[in-house]
C-alpha positions in Angstrom: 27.6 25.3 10.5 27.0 24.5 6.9 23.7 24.1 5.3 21.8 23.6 2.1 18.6 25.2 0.7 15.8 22.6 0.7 13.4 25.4 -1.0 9.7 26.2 0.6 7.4 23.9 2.2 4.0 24.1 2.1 2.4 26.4 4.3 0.8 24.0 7.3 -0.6 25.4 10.3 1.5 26.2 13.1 5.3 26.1 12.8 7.2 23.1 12.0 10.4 22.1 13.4 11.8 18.5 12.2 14.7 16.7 13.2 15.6 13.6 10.6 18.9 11.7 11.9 20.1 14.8 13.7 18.9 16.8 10.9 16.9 19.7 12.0 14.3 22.1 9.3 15.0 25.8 10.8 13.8 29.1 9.9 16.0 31.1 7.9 17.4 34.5 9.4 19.0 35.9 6.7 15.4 36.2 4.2 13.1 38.4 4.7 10.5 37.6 7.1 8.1 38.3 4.7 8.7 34.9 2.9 9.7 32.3 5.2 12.1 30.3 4.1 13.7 27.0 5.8 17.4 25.5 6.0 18.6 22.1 7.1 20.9 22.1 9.5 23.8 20.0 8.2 23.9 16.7 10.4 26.3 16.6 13.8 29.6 14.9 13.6 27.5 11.8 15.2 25.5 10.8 12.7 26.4 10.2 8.4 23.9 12.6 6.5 23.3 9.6 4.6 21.0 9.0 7.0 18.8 12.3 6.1 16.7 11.3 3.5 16.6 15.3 2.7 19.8 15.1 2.4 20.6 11.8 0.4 17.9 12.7 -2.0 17.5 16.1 -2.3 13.6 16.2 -2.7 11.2 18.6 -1.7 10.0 17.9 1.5 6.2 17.3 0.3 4.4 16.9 4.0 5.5 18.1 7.1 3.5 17.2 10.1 2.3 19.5 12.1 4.4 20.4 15.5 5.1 23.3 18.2 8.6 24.4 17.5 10.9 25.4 20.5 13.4 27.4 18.5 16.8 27.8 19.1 19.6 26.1 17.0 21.1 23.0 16.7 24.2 22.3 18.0 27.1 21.0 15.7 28.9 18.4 18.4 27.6 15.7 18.6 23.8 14.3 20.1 23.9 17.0 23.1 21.1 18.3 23.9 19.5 21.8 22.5 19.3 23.8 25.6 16.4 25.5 23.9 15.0 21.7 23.0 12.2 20.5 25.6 13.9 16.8 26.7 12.1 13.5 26.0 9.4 12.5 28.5 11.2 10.6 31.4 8.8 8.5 31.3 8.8 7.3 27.3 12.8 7.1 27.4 12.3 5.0 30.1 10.0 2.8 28.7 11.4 3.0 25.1 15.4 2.0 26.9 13.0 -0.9 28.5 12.1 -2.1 25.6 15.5 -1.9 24.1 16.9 -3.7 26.6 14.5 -6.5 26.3 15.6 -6.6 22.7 19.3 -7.3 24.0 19.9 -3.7 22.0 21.1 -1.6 25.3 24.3 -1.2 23.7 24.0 0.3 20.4 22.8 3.3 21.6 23.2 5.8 24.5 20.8 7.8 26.3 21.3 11.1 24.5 21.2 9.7 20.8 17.9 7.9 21.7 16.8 11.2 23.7 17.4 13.0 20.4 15.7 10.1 18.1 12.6 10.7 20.5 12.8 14.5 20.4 12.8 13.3 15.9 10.1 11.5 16.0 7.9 13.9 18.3 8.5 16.7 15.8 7.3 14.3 13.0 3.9 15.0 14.8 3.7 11.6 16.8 2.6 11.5 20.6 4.1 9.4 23.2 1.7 6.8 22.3 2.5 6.1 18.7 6.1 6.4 19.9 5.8 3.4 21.8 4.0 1.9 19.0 6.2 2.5 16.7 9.0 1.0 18.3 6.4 -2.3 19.0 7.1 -3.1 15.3 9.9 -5.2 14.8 11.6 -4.3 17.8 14.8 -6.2 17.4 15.6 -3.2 14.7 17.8 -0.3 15.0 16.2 2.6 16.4 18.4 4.8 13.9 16.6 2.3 10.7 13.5 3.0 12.4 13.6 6.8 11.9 15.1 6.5 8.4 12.2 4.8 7.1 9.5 6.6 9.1 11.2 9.7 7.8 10.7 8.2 4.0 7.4 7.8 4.3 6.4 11.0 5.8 8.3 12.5 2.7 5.7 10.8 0.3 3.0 12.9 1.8 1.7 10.6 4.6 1.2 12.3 8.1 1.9 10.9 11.5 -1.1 8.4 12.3 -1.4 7.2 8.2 2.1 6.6 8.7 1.9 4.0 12.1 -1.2 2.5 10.2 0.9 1.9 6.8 3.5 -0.1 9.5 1.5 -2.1 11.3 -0.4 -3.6 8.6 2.8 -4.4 6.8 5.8 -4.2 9.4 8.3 -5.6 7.1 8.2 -2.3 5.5 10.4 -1.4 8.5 13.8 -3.7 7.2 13.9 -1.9 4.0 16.6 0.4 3.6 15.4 4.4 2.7 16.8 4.4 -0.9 14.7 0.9 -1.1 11.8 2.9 -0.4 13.2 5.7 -2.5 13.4 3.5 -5.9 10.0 1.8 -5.3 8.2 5.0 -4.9 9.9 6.3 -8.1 8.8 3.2 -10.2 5.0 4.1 -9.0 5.2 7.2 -10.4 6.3 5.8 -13.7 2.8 3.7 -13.8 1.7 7.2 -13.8 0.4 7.2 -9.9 0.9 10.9 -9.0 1.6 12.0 -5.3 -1.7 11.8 -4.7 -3.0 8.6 -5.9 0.4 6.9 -5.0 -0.4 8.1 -1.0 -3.6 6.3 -1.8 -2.0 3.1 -2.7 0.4 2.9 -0.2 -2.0 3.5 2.2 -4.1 1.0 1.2 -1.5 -2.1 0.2 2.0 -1.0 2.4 3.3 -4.2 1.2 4.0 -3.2 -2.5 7.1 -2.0 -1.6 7.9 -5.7 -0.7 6.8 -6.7 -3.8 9.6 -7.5 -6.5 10.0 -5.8 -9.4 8.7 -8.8 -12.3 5.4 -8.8 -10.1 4.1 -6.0 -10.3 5.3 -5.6 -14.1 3.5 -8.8 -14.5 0.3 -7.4 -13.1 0.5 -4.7 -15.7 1.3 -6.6 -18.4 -1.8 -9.0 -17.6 -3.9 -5.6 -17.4 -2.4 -4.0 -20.8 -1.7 -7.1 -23.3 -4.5 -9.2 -22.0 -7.3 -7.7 -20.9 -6.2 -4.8 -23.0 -7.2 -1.7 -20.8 -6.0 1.4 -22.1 -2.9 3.3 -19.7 -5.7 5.7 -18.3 -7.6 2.5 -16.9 -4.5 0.5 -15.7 -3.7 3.8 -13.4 -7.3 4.2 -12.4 -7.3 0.2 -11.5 -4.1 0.7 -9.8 -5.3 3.9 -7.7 -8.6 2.4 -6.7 -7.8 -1.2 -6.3 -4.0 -1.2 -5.4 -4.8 -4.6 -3.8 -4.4 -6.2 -7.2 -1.1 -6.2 -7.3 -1.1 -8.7 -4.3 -2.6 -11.3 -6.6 -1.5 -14.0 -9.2 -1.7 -12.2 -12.9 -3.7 -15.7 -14.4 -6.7 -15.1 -11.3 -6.8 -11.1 -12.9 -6.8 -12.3 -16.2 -9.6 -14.8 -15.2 -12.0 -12.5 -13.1 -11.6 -10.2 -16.2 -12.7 -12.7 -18.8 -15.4 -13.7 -16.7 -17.3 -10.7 -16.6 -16.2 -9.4 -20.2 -17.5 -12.6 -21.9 -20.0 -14.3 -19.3 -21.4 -11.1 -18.2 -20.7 -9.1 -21.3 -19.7 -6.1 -19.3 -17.4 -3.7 -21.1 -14.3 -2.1 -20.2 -15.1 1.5 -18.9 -17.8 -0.1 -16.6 -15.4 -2.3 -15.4 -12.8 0.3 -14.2 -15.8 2.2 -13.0 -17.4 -0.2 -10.8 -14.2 -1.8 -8.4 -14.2 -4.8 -9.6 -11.3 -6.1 -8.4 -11.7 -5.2 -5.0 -14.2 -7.8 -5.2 -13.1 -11.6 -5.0 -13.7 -13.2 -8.1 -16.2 -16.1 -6.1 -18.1 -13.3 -4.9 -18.9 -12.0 -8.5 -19.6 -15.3 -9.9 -22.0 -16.1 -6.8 -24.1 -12.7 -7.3 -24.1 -12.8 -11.0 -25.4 -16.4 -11.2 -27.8 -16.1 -8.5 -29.3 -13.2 -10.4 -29.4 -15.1 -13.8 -31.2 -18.0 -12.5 -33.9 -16.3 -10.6 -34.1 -14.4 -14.2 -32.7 -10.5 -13.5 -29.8 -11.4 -15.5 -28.6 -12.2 -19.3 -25.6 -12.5 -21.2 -25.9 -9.9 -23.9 -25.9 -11.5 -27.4 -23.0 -11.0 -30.1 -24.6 -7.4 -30.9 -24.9 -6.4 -27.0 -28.4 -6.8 -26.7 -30.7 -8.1 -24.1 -34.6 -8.9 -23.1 -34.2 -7.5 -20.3 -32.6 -4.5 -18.1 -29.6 -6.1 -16.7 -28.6 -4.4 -13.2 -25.1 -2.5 -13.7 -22.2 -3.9 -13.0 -21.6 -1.3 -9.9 -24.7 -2.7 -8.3 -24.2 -6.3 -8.0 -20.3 -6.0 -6.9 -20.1 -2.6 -4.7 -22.8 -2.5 -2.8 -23.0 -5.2 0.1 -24.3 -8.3 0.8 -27.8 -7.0 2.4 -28.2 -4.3 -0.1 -27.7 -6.9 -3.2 -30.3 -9.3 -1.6 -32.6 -6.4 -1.0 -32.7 -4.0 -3.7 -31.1 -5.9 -6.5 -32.0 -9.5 -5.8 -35.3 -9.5 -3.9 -34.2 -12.3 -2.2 -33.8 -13.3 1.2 -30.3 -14.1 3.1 -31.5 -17.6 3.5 -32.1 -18.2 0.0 -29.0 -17.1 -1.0 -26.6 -18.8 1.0 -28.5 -22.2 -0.2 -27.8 -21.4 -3.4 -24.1 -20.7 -2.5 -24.1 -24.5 -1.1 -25.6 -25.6 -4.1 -23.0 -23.9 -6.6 -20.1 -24.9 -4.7 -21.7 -28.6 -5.1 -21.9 -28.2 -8.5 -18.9 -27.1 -9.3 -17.1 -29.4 -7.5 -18.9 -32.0 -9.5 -17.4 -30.0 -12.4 -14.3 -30.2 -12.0 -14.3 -34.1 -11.1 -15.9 -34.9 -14.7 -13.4 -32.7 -16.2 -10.4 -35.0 -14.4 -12.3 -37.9 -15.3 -12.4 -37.3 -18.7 -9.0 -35.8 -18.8 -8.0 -39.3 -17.4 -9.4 -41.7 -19.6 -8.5 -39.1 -23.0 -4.8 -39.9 -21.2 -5.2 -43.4 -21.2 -6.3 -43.6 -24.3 -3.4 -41.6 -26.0 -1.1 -44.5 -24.5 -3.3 -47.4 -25.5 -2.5 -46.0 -28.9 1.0 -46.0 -28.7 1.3 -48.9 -27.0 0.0 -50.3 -30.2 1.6 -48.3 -32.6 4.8 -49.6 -31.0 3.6 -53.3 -31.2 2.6 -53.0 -34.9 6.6 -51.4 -35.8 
């Protein structure tokens, strides 16, 4: 059987055995015991080790979840079983087959191969449960694109149960391909997200790697050319809001003028207080409620106030209750009156403004009409 070196993995509790597309991690017998060191097993005749993203890519395996391991070896013809490989549940390839067939996919695969898919994902660190979850997402897809792209996202550092949550909050993850998944990661890391804070973001907004490339470049480009953050803050905006790159560049660019010019907050406080996790309604709400009842004042052209302006931080992170109570003194009443109010006002706004953008329009073509009269 051949097999290549995928190097050490870090040290986990308990033993880990993981199969990946008929790809199993096994214990080396030929290194001292001392330091363990694990192989993978090259994939059977059955299955194309471009399905093995260990394989394909030839990354360090950077989380493994934790799993009992059975021993024995894996067995080089095809998806028989392991003899010394505990079958499936009867009962979960039952239900999983019933599901299948359901999905009008009984034929693309046999019971062994999806015994073996199941044995796969179990090792992963799944229970039965999750399983069945797991195949609830988008179940008109092939089981074996299912445990390529489960296996990708365990290799980013997510476990087991982050990995089901990253799915069903963004299922359309599931029909990208593994090298997809692969190159999105990679341009991450370029913004400077390391495996740490790029776990975070995915975590948090599984639907970037949806997200075309000219987005998210736009989003940066709003975040360094026009509100000019330094690279430092555009990663530390990234890592603790990764929702922003969800949203239209101009509404950034607007929520970030806002509170640089009408609230005269500075950069650093900005990045420091989560701003944009907060709706850009819900700023302007809290920081004009707060001015009118006289706890808040734009800082004049050399930063200076009358008064002691509440931080940034505490109007925008703390929530609704707490800013009524401790910043506002205000009751919940009051404040959603005011809200009613603003909306009413601005509404009002924004009707003068189309008026008189109206009658400046007619009166551009009044004068050409008699420009063209007079040639």
């Amino acid at each position: 059987m051949h097999s290549s070196s995928l190097g050490p993995i870090r040290e986990l509790s308990g033993r880990a055995a993981w199969i990946l597309q008929g790809c199993r991690l096994v214990p080396s017998t030929h290194l001292p015991v001392t330091r363990q060191s694990w192989l993978c097993a090259f994939p059977s005749a059955g299955l194309s080790a471009s399905f093995c993203p260990l394989l394909s890519s030839g990354r360090r395996l950077a989380s493994v979840a934790p799993s009992e391991w059975s021993g024995g070896g894996l067995s080089s013809a095809g998806w028989e079983q392991d003899s010394n490989e505990p079958a499936p549940s009867g009962k979960l390839l039952e239900a999983v087959r019933l599901s299948l067939v359901a999905q009008q996919r009984q034929a693309d695969i046999g019971n062994s191969e999806l015994g073996k898919m199941l044995n796969s994902f179990s090792d992963m660190g799944f229970n039965n449960a999750q399983i069945m979850q797991l195949f609830g997402l988008q179940p008109r897809l092939a089981p074996q694109t299912r445990l390529a792209v489960v296996s990708e996202l365990l290799l980013l550092g997510l476990d087991a149960d982050s990995t089901l949550k990253v799915l069903q909050k963004s299922p359309e993850v599931l029909r990208m391909t593994a090298q997809q998944l692969r190159h999105r990661a990679d341009y991450l890391r370029r913004l400077d997200l390391g495996e740490g804070n790029l776990q975070r973001v995915v975590s948090h907004c599984p639907s970037i790697f949806t997200l075309s490339w000219k987005k998210i470049d736009a989003v940066v480009r709003v975040f360094k050319e026009k509100c000019i953050f330094t690279v430092d803050q555009v990663t530390e905006i990234l890592h603790h809001c990764p929702n922003v790159l969800l949203e239209e560049p101009h509404d950034l660019e607007y929520k970030f003028q806002y509170v640089y010019f009408r609230m005269g907050v500075k950069h650093k406080a900005m990045v420091k207080s989560g701003l944009f996790r907060t709706p850009v309604a819900e700023v302007k709400n809290r920081h004009i409620f707060l001015e009118r009842l006289g706890l808040y004042q734009t800082p004049d052209k050399k930063g200076q106030t009358q008064i002691v302006n509440p931080k940034l931080k505490e109007i925008v992170q703390v929530s609704e209750g707490d800013f009524l109570a401790k910043i506002a003194h205000s009751s919940l009443e009051e404040f959603e009156v005011f809200k009613k109010l603003l909306a009413r006002e601005e509404e009002e706004g924004d009707q003068d403004i189309a008026s008189e953008e109206r009658d400046s329009a007619s009166e551009g073509e009044g004068e050409m009409s008699d420009s063209e009269e007079g040639n």
